[in-house]
C-alpha positions as CSV (number, residue, x, y, z in Angstrom):
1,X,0.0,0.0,0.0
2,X,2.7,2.0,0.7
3,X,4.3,1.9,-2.5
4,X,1.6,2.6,-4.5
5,X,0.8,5.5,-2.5
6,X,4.5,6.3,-3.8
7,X,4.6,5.1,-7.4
8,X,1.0,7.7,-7.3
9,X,2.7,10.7,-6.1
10,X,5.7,10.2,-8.3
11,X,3.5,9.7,-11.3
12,X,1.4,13.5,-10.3
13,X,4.2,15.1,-9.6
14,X,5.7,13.6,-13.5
15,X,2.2,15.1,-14.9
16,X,2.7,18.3,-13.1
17,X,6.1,19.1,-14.2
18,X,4.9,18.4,-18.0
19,X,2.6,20.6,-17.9
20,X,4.1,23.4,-16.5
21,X,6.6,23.2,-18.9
22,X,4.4,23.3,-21.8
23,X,4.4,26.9,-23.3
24,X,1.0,28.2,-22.8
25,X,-1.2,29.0,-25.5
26,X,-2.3,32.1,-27.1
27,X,-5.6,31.9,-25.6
28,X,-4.3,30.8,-22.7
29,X,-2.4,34.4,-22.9
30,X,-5.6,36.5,-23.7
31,X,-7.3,34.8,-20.7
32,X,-4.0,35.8,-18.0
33,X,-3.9,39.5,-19.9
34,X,-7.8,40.2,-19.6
35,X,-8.0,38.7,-16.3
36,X,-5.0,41.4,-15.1
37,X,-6.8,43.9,-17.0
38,X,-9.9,43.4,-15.3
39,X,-8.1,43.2,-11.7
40,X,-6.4,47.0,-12.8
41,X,-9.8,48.8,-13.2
42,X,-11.3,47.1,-10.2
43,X,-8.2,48.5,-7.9
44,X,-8.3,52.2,-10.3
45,X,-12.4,52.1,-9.3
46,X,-11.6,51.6,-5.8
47,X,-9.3,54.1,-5.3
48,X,-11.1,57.0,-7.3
49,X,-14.4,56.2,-5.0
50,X,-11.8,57.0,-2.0
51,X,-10.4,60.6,-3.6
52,X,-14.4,61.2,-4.4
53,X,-15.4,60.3,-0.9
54,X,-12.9,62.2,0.7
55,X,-14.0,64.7,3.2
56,X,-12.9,68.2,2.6
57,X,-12.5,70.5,5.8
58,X,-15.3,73.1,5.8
59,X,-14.1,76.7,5.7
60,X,-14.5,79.4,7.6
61,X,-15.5,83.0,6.5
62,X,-15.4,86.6,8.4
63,X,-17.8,89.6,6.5
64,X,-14.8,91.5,8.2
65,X,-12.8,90.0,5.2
66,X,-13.9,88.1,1.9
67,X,-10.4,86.5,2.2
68,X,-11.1,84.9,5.4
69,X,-14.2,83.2,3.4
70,X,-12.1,82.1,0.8
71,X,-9.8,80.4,2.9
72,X,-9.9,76.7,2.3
73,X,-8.9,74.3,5.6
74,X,-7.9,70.7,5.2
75,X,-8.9,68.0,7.5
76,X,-6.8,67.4,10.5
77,X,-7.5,64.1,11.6
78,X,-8.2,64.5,15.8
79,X,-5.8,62.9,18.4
80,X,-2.7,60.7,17.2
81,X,-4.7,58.8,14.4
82,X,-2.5,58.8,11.2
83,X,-5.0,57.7,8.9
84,X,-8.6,58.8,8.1
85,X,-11.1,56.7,6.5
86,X,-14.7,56.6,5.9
87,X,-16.6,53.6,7.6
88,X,-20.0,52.7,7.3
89,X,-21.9,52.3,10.6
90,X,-22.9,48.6,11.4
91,X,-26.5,49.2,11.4
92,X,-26.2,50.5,7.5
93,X,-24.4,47.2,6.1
94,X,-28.1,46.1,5.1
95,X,-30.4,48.6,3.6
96,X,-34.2,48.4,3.3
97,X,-35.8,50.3,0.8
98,X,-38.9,52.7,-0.2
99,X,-40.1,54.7,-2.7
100,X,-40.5,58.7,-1.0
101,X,-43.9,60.3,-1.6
102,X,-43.8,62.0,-5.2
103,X,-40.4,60.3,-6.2
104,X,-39.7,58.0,-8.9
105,X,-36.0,57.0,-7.3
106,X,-35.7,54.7,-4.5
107,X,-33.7,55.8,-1.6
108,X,-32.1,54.5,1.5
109,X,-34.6,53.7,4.5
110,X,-32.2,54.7,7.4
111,X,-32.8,53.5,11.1
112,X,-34.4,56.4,13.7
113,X,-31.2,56.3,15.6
114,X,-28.9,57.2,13.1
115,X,-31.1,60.1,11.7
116,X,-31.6,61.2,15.3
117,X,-29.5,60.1,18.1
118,X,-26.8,62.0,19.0
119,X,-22.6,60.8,18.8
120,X,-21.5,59.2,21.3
121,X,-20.0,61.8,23.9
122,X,-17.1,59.4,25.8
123,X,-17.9,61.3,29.3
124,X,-17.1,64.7,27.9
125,X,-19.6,67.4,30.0
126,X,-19.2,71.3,30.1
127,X,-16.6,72.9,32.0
128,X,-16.5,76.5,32.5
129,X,-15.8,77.1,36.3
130,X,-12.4,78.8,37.0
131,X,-9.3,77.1,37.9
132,X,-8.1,77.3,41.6
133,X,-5.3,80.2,40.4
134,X,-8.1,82.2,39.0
135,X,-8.4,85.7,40.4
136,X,-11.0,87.9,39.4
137,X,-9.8,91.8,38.4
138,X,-10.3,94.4,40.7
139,X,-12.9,96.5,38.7
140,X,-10.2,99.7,38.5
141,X,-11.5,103.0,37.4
142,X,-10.8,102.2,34.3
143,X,-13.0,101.9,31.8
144,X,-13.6,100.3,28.2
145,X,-16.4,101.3,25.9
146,X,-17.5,99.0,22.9
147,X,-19.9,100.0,19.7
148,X,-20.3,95.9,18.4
149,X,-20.0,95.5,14.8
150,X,-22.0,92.7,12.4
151,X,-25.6,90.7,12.5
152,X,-26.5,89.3,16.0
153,X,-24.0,86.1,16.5
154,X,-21.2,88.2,15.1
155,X,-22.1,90.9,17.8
156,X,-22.8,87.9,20.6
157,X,-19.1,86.3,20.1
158,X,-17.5,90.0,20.8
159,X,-19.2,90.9,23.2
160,X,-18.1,87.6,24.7
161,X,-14.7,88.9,23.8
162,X,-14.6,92.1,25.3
163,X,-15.6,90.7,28.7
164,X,-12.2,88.5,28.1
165,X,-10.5,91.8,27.2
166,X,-12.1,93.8,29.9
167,X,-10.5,91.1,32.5
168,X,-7.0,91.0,30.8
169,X,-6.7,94.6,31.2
170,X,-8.3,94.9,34.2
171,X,-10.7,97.5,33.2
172,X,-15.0,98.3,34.0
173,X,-16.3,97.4,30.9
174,X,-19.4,99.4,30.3
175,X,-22.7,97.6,28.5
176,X,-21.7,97.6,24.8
177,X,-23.2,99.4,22.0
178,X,-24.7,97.0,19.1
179,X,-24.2,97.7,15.5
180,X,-27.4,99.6,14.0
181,X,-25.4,100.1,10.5
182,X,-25.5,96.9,9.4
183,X,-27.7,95.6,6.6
184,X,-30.5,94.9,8.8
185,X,-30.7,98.0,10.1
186,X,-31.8,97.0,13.5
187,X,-31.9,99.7,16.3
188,X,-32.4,97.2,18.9
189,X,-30.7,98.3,22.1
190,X,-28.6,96.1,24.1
191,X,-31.1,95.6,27.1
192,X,-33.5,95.1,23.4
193,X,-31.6,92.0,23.3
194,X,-30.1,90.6,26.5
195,X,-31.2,90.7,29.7
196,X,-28.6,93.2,30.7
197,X,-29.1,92.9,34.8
198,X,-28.1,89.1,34.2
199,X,-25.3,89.8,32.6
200,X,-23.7,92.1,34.7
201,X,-24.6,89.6,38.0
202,X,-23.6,86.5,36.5
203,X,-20.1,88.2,35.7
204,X,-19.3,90.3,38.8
205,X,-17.0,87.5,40.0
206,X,-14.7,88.2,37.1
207,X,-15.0,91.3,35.6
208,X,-17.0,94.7,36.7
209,X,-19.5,95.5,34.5
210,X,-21.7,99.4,34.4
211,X,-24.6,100.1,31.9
212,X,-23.0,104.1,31.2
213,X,-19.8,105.9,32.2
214,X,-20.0,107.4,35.2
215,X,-20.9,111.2,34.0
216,X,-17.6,112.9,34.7
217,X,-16.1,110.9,32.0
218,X,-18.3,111.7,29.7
219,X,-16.6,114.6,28.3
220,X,-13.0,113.0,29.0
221,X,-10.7,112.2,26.1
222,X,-10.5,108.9,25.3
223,X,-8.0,106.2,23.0
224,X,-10.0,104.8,20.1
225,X,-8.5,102.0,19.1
226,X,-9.0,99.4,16.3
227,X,-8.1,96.1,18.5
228,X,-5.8,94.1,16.2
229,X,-8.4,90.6,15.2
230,X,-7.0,87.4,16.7
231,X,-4.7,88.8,19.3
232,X,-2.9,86.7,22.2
233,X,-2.2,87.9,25.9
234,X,0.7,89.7,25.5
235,X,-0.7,92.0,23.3
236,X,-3.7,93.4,25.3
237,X,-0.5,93.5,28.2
238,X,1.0,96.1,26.0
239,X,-2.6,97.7,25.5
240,X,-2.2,98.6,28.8
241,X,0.1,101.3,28.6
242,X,-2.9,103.5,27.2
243,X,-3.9,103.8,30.8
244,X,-1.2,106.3,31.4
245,X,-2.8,108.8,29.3
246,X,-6.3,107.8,29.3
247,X,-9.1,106.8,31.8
248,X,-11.2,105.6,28.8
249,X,-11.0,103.6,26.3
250,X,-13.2,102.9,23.0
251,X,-13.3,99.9,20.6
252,X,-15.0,100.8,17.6
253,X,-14.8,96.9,16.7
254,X,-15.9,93.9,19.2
255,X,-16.0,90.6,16.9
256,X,-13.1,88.4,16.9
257,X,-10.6,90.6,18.6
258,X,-9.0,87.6,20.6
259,X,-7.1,84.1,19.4
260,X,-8.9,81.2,19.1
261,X,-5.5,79.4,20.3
262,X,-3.1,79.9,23.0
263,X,-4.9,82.1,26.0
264,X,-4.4,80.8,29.1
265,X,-7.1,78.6,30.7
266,X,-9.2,81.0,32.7
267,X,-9.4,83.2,29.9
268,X,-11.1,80.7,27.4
269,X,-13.8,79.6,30.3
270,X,-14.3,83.3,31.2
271,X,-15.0,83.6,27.3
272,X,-17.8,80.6,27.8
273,X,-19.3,81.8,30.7
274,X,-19.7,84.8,29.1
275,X,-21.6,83.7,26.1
276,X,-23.3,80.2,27.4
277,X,-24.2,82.1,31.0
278,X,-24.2,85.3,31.4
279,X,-25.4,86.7,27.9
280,X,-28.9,85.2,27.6
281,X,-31.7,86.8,25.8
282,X,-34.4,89.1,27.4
283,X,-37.4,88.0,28.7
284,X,-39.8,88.2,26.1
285,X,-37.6,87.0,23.5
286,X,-36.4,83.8,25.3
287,X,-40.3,83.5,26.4
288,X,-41.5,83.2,22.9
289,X,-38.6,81.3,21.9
290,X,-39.6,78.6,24.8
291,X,-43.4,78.8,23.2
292,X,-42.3,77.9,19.6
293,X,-40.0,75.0,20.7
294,X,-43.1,73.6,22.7
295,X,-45.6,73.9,19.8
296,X,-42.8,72.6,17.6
297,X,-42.8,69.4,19.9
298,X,-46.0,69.1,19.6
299,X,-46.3,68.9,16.1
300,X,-44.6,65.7,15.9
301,X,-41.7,65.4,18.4
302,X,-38.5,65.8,16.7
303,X,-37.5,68.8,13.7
304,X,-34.8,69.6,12.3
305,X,-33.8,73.3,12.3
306,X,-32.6,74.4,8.8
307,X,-29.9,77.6,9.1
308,X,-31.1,78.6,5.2
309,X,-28.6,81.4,4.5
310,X,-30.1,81.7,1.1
311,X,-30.7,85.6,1.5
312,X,-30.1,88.8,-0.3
313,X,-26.8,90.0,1.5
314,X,-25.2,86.8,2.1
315,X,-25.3,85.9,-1.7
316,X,-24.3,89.5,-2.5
317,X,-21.3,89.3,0.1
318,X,-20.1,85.9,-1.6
319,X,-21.1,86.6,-5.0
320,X,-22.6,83.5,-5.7
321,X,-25.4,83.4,-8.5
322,X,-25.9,80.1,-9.3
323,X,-29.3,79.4,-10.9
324,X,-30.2,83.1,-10.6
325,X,-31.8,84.9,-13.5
326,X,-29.5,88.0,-14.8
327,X,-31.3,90.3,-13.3
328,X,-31.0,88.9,-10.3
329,X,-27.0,88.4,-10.8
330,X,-26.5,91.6,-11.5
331,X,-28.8,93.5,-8.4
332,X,-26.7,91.3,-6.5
333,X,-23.5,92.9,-8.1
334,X,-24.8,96.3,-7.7
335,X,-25.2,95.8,-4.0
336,X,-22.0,94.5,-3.5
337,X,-20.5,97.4,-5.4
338,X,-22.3,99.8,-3.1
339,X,-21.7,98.0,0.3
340,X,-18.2,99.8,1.3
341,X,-16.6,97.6,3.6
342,X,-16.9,94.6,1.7
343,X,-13.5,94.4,0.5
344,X,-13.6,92.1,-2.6
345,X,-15.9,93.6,-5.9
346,X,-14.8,91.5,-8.4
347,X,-15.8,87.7,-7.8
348,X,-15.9,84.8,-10.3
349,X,-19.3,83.0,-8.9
350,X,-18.3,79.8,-10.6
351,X,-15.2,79.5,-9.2
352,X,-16.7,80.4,-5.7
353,X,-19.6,77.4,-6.4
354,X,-16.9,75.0,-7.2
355,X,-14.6,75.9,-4.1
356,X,-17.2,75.1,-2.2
357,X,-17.7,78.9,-1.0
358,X,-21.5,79.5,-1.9
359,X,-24.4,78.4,0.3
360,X,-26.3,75.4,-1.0
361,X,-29.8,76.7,-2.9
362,X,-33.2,75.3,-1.1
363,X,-33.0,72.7,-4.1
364,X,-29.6,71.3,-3.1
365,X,-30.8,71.5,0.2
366,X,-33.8,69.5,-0.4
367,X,-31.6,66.9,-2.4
368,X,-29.2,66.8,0.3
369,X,-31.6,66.2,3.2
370,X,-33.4,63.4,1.6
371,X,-29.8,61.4,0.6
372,X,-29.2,61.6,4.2
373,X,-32.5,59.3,4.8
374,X,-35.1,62.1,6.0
375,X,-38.1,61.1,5.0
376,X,-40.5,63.7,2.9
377,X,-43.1,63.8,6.0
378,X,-40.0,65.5,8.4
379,X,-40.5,68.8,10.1
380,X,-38.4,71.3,9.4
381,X,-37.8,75.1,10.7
382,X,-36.6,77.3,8.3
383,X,-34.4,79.6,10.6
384,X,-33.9,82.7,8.0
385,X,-34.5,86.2,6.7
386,X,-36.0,87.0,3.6
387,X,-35.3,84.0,1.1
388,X,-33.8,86.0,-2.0
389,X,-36.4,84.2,-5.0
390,X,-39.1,84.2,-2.5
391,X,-42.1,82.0,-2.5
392,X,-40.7,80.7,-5.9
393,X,-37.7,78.9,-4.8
394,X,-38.8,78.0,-1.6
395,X,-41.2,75.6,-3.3
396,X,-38.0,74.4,-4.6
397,X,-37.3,72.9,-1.2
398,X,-41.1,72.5,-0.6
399,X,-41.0,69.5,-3.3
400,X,-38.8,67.6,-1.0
401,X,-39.8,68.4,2.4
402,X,-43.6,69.8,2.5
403,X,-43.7,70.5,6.1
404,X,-41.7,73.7,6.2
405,X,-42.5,75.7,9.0
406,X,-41.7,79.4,9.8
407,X,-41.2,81.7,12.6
408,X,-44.7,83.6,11.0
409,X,-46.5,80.3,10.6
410,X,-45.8,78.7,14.1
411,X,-46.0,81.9,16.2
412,X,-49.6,84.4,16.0
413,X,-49.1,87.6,14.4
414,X,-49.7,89.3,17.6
415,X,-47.0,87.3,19.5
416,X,-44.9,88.4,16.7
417,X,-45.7,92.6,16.6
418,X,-43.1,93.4,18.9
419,X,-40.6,91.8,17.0
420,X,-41.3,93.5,13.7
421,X,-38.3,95.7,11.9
422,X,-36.1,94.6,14.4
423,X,-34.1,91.4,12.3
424,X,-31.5,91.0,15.3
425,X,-34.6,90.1,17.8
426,X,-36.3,87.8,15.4
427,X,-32.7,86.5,14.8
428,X,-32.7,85.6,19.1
429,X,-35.4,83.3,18.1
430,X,-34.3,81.4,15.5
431,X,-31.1,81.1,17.9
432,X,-33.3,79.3,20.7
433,X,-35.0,77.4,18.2
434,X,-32.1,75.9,16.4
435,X,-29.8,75.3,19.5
436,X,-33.1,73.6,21.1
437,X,-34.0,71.3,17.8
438,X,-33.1,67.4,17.3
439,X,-31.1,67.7,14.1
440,X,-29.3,71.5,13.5
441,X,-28.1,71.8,10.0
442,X,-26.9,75.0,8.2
443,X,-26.4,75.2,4.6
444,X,-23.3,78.1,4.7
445,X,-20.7,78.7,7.3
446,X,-21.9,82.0,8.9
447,X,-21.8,83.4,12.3
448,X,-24.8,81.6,13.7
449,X,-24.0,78.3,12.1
450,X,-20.5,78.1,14.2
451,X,-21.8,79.7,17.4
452,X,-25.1,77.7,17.1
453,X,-22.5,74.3,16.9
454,X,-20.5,75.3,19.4
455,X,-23.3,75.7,21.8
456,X,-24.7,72.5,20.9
457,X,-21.3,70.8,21.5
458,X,-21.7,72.1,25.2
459,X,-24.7,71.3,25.6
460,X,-23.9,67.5,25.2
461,X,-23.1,67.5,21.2
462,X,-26.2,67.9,19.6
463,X,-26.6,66.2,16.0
464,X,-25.3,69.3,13.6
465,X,-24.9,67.8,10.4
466,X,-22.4,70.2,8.7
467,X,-22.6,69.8,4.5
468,X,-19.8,69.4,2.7
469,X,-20.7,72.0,-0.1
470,X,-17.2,71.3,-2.3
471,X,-17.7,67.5,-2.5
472,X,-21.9,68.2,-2.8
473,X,-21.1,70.3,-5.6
474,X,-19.4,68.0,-7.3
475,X,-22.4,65.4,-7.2
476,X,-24.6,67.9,-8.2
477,X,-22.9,68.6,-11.2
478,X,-23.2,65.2,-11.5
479,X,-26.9,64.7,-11.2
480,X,-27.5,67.7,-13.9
481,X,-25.5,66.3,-16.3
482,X,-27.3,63.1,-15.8
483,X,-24.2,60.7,-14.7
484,X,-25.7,60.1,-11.0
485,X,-29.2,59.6,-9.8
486,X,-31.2,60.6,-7.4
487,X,-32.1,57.7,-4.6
488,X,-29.9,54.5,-3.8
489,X,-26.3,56.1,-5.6
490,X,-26.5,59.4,-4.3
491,X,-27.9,58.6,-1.0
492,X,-24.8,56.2,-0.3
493,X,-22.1,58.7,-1.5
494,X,-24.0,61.6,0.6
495,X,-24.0,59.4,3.4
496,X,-20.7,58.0,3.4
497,X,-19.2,61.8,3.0
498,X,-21.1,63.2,5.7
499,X,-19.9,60.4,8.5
500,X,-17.5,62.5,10.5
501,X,-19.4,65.7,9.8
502,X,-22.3,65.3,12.3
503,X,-21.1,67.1,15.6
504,X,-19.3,64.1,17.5
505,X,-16.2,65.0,19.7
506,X,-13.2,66.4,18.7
507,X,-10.5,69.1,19.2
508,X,-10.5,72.4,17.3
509,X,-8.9,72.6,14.7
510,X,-5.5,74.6,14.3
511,X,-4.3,76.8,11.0
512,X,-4.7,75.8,7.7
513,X,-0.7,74.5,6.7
514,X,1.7,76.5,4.8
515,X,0.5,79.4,6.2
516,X,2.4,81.9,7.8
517,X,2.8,84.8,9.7
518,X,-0.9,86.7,11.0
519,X,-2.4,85.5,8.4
520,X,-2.5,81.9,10.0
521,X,-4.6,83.1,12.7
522,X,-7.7,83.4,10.2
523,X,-7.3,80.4,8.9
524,X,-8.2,78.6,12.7
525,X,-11.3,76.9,13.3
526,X,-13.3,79.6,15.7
527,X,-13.1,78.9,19.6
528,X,-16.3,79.4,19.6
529,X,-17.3,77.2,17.3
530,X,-15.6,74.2,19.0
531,X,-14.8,75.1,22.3
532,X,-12.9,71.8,23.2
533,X,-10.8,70.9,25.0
534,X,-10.8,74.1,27.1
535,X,-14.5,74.5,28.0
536,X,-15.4,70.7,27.5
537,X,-14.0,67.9,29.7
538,X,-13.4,64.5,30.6
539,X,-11.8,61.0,30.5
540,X,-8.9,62.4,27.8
541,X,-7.7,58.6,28.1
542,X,-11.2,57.4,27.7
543,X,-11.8,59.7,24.7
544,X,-8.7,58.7,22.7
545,X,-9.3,54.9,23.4
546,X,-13.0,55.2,22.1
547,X,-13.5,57.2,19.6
548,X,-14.1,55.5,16.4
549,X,-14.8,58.1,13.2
């Protein structure tokens, strides 16, 4: 048995060695050569799906600056991971399907809990109380007056500032001034606003706060000074060699007059209790605010608040026209021509739309909230001024999502008289509303998209999903043109691009590289947009070990 176990091995191993030595024939070639072929486009197909599906870091703009709008950031991958990629949650590997009310294209069916739930938070909670070295400033007869420049959030995050500023030079700040120039026009007064008695109590263990100079300074010469934007410590240290010569001084400029990066600790809490605590909104406003949540609630539970920054002076500032008629194009250019401190005239709106710089249209942001799995019958707030098209290309978004709501469809008309011609008050509201909602998405970068983030990432990190307009307009394109569909295709590759862009934990972000000198400073992501790790703590250990993107 054993041998012919032997004389069979011997005779297959013969057989083998024959025919590997046989020269193989020519269609034994085209088989090997199509076969590698095939294997080449498989691995090309792969790898262009990844440089597609890469996510591209949002950007950040300033109405202080075009430039700072048109600064592109690239993603910085959080902690010590070296390598980012895209992974679909477990509970997507198997999709169920349906066909939306009024669609012809299928689309995914996405579980409640992704659409809803918030990230996981790795025992992160707020932290804004002083350190044990912290000493408040002696409230000195000094004195700092402020006139607040921009649209509400804008005026918000500096006022914010100057209490920081106030502290570091160990001056009486006196109430601020808010900005009735800007294009709303808004004379709203700060006590309009905030509840000014509040402010000044929460703050009196850190800085001394009056609502007027004290009437023998009001004749007094004082500095006026244009702040330099983004500065550190040291330079508000030097700033306080002015109190030689003066007992007052003015800042004709509040927003963004300190770093995002490197204050000491106590500074950038003092800058969150000042905004989260101490600077709430008056009475009535944050009474009606309270109201409209409720009977939001009550409308079905959960909404998603939609930031729609599709609005006259926003389009003008960017100079984005895409899908606009000429006429519109050109009022917008006209505007923008006119409007002085808007720095940049001349602006190429395609390039603007490609860079990813313009805000998304209702359309797009109909198309977008349905490829992330929303179903048609989802309420949504519109949190917005006037919608530049109107009634016209609001119906745009209406196709998608019917149940739109609106500050002057949920609240009565008398409930709403007090608030009329004043844009920073009605503003307030959509503040509370949007901070308060399940789902927070805004479809630009503004002011109150980052400060409305921020807040939510204190408050536990709310779901903000945060579109990726440069990779969005490149499927978009793409659905115009007719090489991608609406349903199954596009809902997968909006899905897969938007994983890490939904409010979870991270740090904030540092300056854009290659950079250098000031201008690095504008290219930071905005402390108040992501106020971690200095207002936000926890288990750093935990953190690192746990999170998954």
């Amino acid at each position: 048995m054993v041998s012919k176990r032997g004389f069979s091995h011997t005779r297959n191993s013969s057989s083998i060695a024959k025919i590997l030595s046989r020269k193989p024939s020519p269609c034994t070639n085209l088989v090997y050569i199509s076969l590698l072929v095939a294997l080449s486009v498989f691995i090309f197909v792969l790898y262009y799906s990844d440089v597609i599906l890469e996510s591209d870091q949002k950007h950040f703009s300033s109405q202080e600056s075009l430039s700072d709008s048109l600064s592109q950031y690239q993603y910085q991958v959080p902690d010590s991971q070296s390598q980012y990629q895209y992974q679909v949650p477990d509970s997507q590997s198997q999709y169920q399907y349906q066909v939306p009310d009024s669609q012809s294209q299928f689309q995914y069916q996405v579980p409640d809990e992704q659409l809803w739930d918030v990230s996981k938070i790795y025992g992160l909670h707020p932290c804004v109380k002083p350190t044990s070295k912290y000493k408040a400033a002696q409230g000195s007869d000094h004195y700092i007056t402020v006139r607040c420049n921009g649209g509400l959030n804008q005026m918000r995050t500096g006022i914010s500032d100057m209490v920081a500023v106030a502290y570091i030079m160990n001056a009486t700040l006196v109430i601020p001034q808010l900005d009735k120039r800007s294009f709303w026009q808004d004379s709203s007064t700060f006590s309009d606003i905030f509840d000014d008695r509040h402010f000044i109590e929460t703050l009196q263990g850190d800085v001394r706060i009056v609502k007027q100079l004290p009437k023998e300074l009001d004749s007094a010469p004082r500095a006026r000074k244009h702040f330099t934007s983004w500065s550190g410590l040291g330079y508000y240290k030097d700033m306080m060699q002015l109190w030689d010569n003066y007992q007052v001084i003015h800042v004709a400029k509040s927003d963004s007059r300190l770093a995002n990066n490197g204050l000491p600790l106590d500074v950038q809490r003092l800058r969150c209790r000042a905004l989260y605590n101490a600077l709430h909104f008056s009475l009535p406003i944050e009474s009606l605010g309270k109201k409209l949540v409720e009977r939001l609630r009550s409308r079905g539970g959960r909404y998603i608040a939609l930031h729609l920054r599709y609005e006259k002076d926003m389009l003008s500032f960017t100079g984005c026209t895409y899908g606009l008629t000429d006429a519109e194009s050109e009022e917008l250019r006209i505007m923008r021509e006119k409007t002085n401190h808007w720095k940049v005239k001349d602006i190429n709106s395609t390039e603007q739309r490609i860079g990813g710089f313009c805000p998304l249209t209702p359309k797009e942001v109909g198309i977008f909230i349905q490829a992330l799995g929303y179903p048609p019958s989802t309420t949504i707030y519109v949190a917005a001024g006037e919608i530049y098209g109107g009634e016209a290309r609001l119906l745009e978004l209406k196709s998608y999502f019917p149940n739109l709501v609106f500050k002057d469809t949920l609240a009565t008309e008398e409930e709403l008289k007090a608030f009329l011609n004043h844009a920073s008050q009605t503003a307030a509201l959509d503040y509370i509303i949007s901070r308060e909602s399940d789902v927070f998405i805004p479809s630009y970068s503004g002011n109150m998209a980052r400060v409305v983030e921020g807040h939510r990432r204190v408050l536990g990190h709310r779901k903000t999903i945060t579109p990726d307009r440069k990779g969005l307009v490149k499927l978009f394109d793409k659905l115009e043109s007719n090489r991608l569909s609406e349903g199954e295709p596009l809902s997968y590759l909006v899905q897969q691009m938007h994983v890490s862009r939904q409010g979870a934990p991270r740090k904030r972000r540092g300056p854009m590289p290659g950079v250098k000198g000031r201008a690095r400073f504008g290219t930071e992501e905005s402390f108040y947009e992501n106020p971690y790790p200095e207002c936000i703590c926890g288990s750093v250990r935990q953190f690192k070990s746990d999170i998954k993107l």
